[in-house]
Residue, then its C-alpha position, 0 to 999 in steps of 0.5 A: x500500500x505505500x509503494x501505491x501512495x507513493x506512486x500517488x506522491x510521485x505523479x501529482x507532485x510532478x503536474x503542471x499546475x497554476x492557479x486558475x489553471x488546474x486543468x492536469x490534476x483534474x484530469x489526474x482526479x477524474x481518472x483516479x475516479x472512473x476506476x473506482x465504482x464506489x466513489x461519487x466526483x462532484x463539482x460546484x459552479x466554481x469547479x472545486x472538486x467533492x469525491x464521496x462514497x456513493x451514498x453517503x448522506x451524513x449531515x456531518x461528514x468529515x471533510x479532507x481538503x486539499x488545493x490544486x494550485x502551486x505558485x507559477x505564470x499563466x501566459x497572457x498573450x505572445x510579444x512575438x516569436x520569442x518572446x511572451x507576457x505572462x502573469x504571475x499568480x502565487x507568492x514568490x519573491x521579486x528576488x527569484x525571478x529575473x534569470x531564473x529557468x522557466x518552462x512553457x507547458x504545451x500539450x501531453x509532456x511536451x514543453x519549452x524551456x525559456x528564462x523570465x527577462x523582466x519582472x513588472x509590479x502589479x497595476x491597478x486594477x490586476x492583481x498580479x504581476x506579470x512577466x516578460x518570458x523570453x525563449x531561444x527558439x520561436x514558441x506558439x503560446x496561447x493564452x492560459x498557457x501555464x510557465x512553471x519554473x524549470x525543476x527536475x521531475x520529483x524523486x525520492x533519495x534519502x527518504x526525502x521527496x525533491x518535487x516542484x510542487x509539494x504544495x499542495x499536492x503532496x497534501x492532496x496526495x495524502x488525501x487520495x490515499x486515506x479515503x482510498x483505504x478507508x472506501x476498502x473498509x466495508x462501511x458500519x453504523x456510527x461510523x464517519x462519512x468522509x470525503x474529499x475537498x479539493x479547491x482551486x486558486x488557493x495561491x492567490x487568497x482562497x479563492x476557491x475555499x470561499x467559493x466552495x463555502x458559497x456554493x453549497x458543496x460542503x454540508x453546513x455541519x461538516x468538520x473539516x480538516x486542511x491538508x498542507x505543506x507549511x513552512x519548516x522552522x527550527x522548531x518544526x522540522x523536516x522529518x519530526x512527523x505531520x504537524x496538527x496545526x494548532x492555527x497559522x499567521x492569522x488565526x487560531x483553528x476551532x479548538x475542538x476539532x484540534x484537540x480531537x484530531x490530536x488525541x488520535x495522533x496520541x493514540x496512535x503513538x501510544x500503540x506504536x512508539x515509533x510514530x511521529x507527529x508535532x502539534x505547532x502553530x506554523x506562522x509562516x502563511x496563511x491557509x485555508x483553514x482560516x478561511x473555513x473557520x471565518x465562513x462559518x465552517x469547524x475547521x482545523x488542519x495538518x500540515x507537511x513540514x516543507x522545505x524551500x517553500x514556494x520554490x525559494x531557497x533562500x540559502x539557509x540550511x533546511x532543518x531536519x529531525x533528530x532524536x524525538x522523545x516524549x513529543x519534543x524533536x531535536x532539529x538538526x540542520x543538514x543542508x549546506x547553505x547556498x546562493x538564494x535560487x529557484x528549487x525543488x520544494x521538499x518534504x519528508x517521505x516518512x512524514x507523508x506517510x505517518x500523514x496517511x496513516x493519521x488520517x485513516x485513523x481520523x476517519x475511522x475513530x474521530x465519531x467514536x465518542x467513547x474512544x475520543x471524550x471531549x475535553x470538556x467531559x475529561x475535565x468534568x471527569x477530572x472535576x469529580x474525582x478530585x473535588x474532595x481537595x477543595x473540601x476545606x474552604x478556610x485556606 
């Protein structure tokens, strides 16, 4: 079953994707469902994508979501033979661009190299800046054409996924591969309905996410749980497990849900020592939890931590996990550092797939009310056995 989530990891990573523009992981999405008979695609008016077990009918399911953008230019018309204008939609520093490889995604696998010669600011009333992409043979480009940077396919090595895009398809790669195993389990009374949200234009504010919570495609009761790759810090490293995000630079995720999705990392733990995970806010962006929970929506979110995020390495050592006890993981820089650059975003493989594995748990115990007691009846509990040592009030 990993060689498979791997396989999943491997193939989606490498899509050319952009915001506006997710027509390939579509595609990936809609072949991955035609084989299933048991899986029901639906879209909304906005194209965000729900994939549930044929039948489900719960007014409270729990809900893997995941985007399908990444970060990179979508051309909006051709200069001349060689040269194009295109925008750039995602957060990239101004920095990294002029120089920088680039790659014109044609049909199939096709596609042509080129380098970005000139970067101009955003004018009202676009929002993005745009690029002016230069190639050494003539190009015929349309618009919508999509230019990512020009990065090697993904690969493993070392127990590290190197990919240009791990945000956020590693994440939705965690989430094929969860309801995959949890659609095999042949489905019981009580236990939970899950499905899988998969969004659009998330690089550009949560363009999609809001767009799903308008449309009406995610029931009113669900929880749902973000899945991202969020930037790794000292304190979170490469490699120390999948992070139960706590909140992000914005705002703190519905406490409940947390605690709950914690607890199962806890028991998971408890069984298998040798399962990692953290329990951090990770400061460095904003997700589309925060968008869920101001909309109305109960929302937490686990997250990958990543290196080079949004393909900036900025030349600081990534950091990876040493020995971890009791929870707490000692970080240990590895990498050498280098000259700031355009490179691969990279995770850990062990990470992604204790990520898989939690999430399978989550669907399958997170509605077991008597294996996951809310905080609130634990402390009544608490309260209860101890009260006696309040007895004396004359202190």
């Amino acid at each position: 079953m990993q060689a498979r989530h791997e396989k999943y990891l491997l193939e989606l990573t490498g899509l050319p994707t952009a915001t506006g523009r997710e027509g390939r992981v579509v595609d990936w999405i809609e072949r991955w469902t035609r084989r299933r008979r048991s899986v029901e695609l639906h879209r909304d008016r906005y194209g965000n994508l729900m994939l549930k077990r044929v039948g489900s009918r719960s007014r409270k399911p729990i809900v893997f979501t995941a985007h399908m953008d990444h970060p990179a230019f979508v051309v909006v018309e051709q200069i001349d033979s060689k040269q194009v204008l295109a925008e750039f939609r995602g957060g990239v520093q101004d920095r990294y661009f002029v120089g920088s490889r680039v790659r014109l995604r044609l049909g199939g696998a096709e596609s042509r190299p080129g380098r970005v010669l000139r970067l101009d600011a955003p004018v009202k009333p676009r929002l993005d800046k745009r690029a002016v992409i230069g190639f050494a043979r003539p190009v015929t480009a349309n618009a919508g054409d999509v230019i990512t940077w020009d990065l090697a396919p993904p690969k493993i090595v070392r127990g590290l996924l190197s990919a240009p895009a791990c945000d956020d398809l590693a994440g939705l790669a965690a989430a094929i591969a969860a309801f995959e195993v949890l659609l095999k389990a042949a489905p019981r009374p009580g236990a939970a309905d899950v499905r899988v949200l998969l969004t659009r234009a998330e690089e550009v504010g949560f363009i999609g996410a809001i767009g799903a919570c308008k449309s009406g495609i995610i029931p009113k009761a669900a929880r749902l749980i973000a899945l991202e790759t969020s930037k790794s810090f000292a304190d979170s490293p490469i490699g120390a497990g999948p992070i139960v995000r706590v909140g992000d630079r914005t705002a703190s995720f519905d406490p409940g849900l947390t605690y709950c999705v914690g607890q199962v990392a806890q028991r998971i733990e408890q069984r298998d020592p040798g399962f990692n995970w953290q329990r951090k806010l990770m400061p460095g962006g904003t997700c589309e939890a925060t968008a869920y929970q101001a909309l109305g929506y109960t929302a937490t979110c686990l997250c990958l931590p990543l290196g080079n995020y949004h393909n900036m390495n900025d030349g600081t050592p990534m950091v990876f996990a040493g020995a971890k006890r009791s929870g707490r993981s000692k970080a240990v820089a590895r990498a050498r550092p280098c000259k700031a650059k355009i490179d691969a975003e990279v995770i850990s493989l062990s990470d992604y797939h204790a990520l898989v594995r939690l999430l399978i748990e989550a669907g399958k115990t997170l509605d077991h009310k008597a294996h996951l007691p809310p905080l609130r009846r634990q402390l009544d509990t608490l309260f209860a056995r101890r009260r006696g040592l309040l007895a004396d009030t004359s202190l």
